[in-house]
C-alpha positions in Angstrom: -51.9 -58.5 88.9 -49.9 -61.8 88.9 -52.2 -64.2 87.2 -54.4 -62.5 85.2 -51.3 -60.6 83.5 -49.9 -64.1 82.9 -52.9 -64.9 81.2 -52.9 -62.0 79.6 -48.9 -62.8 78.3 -49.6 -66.0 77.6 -52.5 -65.3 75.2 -50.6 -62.6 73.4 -47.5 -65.2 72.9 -50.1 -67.6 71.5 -52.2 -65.3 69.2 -48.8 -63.8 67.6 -47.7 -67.2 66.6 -50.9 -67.9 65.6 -51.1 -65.2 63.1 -47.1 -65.9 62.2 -48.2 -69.2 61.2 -46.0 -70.8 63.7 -46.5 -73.7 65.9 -45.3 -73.5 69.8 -42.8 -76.0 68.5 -41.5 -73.4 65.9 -41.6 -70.7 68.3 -39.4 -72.6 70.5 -37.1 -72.6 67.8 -37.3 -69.4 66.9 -36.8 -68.4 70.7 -33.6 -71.1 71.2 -32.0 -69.6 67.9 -31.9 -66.3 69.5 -30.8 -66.9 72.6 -28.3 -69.6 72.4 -25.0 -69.1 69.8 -24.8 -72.9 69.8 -27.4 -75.3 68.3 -27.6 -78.7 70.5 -30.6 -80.6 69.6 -30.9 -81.5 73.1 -31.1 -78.0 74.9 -33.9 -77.3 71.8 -35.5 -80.1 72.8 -35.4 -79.0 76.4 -35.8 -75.3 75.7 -39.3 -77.0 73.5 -40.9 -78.1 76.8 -40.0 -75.2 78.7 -41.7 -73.0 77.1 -45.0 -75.3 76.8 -44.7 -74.9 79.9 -44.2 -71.1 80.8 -47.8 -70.8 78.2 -49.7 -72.9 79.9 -48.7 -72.5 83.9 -50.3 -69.9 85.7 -47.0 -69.7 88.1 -44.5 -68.8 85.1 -43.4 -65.3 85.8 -44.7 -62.4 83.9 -41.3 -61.3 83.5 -40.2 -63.9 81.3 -43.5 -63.8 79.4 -42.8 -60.4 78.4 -39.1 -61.2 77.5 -40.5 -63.9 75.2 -42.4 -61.4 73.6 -39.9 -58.9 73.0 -37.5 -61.4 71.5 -40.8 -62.4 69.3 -41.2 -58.8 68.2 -38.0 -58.2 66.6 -37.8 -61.7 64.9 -37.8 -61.1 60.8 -41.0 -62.8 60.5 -42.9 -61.1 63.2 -41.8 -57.3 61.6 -42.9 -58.5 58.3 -46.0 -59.9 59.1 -46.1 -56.0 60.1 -48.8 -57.2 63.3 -49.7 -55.2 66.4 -48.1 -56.5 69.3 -48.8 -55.1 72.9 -46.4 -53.7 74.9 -47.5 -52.5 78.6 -44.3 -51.4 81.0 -45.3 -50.6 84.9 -43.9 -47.8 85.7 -45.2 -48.8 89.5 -45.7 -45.0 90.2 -49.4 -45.3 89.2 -52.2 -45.8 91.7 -52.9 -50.0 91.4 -56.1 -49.7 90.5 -55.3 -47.0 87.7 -52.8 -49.2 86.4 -55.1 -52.1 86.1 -57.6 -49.9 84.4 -55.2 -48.6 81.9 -53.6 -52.3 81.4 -57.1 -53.2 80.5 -58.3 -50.2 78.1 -54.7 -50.8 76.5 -55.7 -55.2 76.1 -59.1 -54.1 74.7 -57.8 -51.8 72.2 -55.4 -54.3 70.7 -58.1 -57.0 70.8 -60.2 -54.4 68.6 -57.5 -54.0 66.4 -56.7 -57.5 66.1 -60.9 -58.2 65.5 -60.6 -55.7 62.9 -57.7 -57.0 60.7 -59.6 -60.3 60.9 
């Protein structure tokens, strides 16, 4: 699943800040402010370029993706923007294929959703 569910991450991290309002710059912010009790210009600065990368590599892991976007989704501007955020946890008891069928019926519903509040 490795790079397409990258992809997959990567666009969902960009559309959300997208329909925030924020730029990736904010979003790194955003990110460093919740993660790190001290602000050092710096490490923001360094944490900034980090994250370009991780949404625009295909070799980021997906793991870290998806812990960007939980962090994301219980920012105060994310739940009052009050926006459909996906969410898919492998259980890795499923049968691959199933899995990758159900990852994909769960991606197409939220881009429906998303189409539809457009």
């Amino acid at each position: 699943m490795g790079t397409k569910e990258v992809e997959e991450l990567q666009k969902a991290i960009k559309d959300l800040c997208a329909r925030v309002g924020w730029s990736q710059k904010q979003l790194a912010r955003e990110l460093h402010w919740e993660l790190d009790d001290v602000q050092n210009e710096d490490e923001e600065r360094q944490f900034e370029e980090r994250l370009k990368k991780d949404l625009f590599r295909a070799t980021t892991k997906p793991g870290r993706l998806q812990y960007y976007l939980d962090i994301m989704r219980a920012l105060p501007d994310v739940e009052k923007a009050d926006l459909v955020v996906p969410h898919y946890n492998s259980t890795k008891e499923l049968d691959p294929e199933l899995e990758s069928a159900l990852t994909e019926l769960s991606a197409e519903i939220t881009r429906k959703l998303v189409d539809r509040e457009n």
